[in-house]
N, C-alpha and C positions, 0 to 999 in steps of 0.2 A: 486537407484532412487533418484532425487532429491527433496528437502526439501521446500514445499514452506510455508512461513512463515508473518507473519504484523509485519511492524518493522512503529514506532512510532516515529516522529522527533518535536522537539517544537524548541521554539523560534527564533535565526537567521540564524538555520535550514533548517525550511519550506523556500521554494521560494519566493521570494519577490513579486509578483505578490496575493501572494494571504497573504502576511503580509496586503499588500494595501486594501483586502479584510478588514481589521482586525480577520485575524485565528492565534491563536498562535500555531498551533499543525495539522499536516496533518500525514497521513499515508500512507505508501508502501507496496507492498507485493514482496518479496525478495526470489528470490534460490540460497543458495550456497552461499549468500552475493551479489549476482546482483540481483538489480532492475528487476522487470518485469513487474509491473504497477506500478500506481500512476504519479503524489501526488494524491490522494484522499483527502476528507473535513471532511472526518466520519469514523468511527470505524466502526459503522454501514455498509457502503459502502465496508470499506477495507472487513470485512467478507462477503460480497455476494461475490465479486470478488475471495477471498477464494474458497468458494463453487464450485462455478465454474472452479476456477483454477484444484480441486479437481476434480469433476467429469470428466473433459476434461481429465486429465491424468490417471483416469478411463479406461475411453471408448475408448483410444488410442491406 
């Protein structure tokens, strides 16, 4: 089963779109090494989408 994970990126990293925000640091949530959401703004964020990623491969 695959691994899903928050993988953290700073500086010229994160998307330039949301550098323009001023964020120096967004986060992804990653399986296997692929992207599967994000960019997200918060850590906070990246772990509900966690949860969620979690349960969904639960109940599937």
């Amino acid at each position: 089963m695959p691994t899903v994970q928050i993988m953290s990126v700073i500086g010229s990293a994160v998307p330039a779109p949301l550098r323009e925000l001023g964020l120096l640091a967004c986060w992804y949530l990653v399986s296997d090494g692929e992207t599967i959401s994000g960019p997200l703004t918060s850590l906070c964020a990246a772990k509900k989408q966690l949860q969620q990623a979690s349960r969904f491969r639960l109940h599937a």
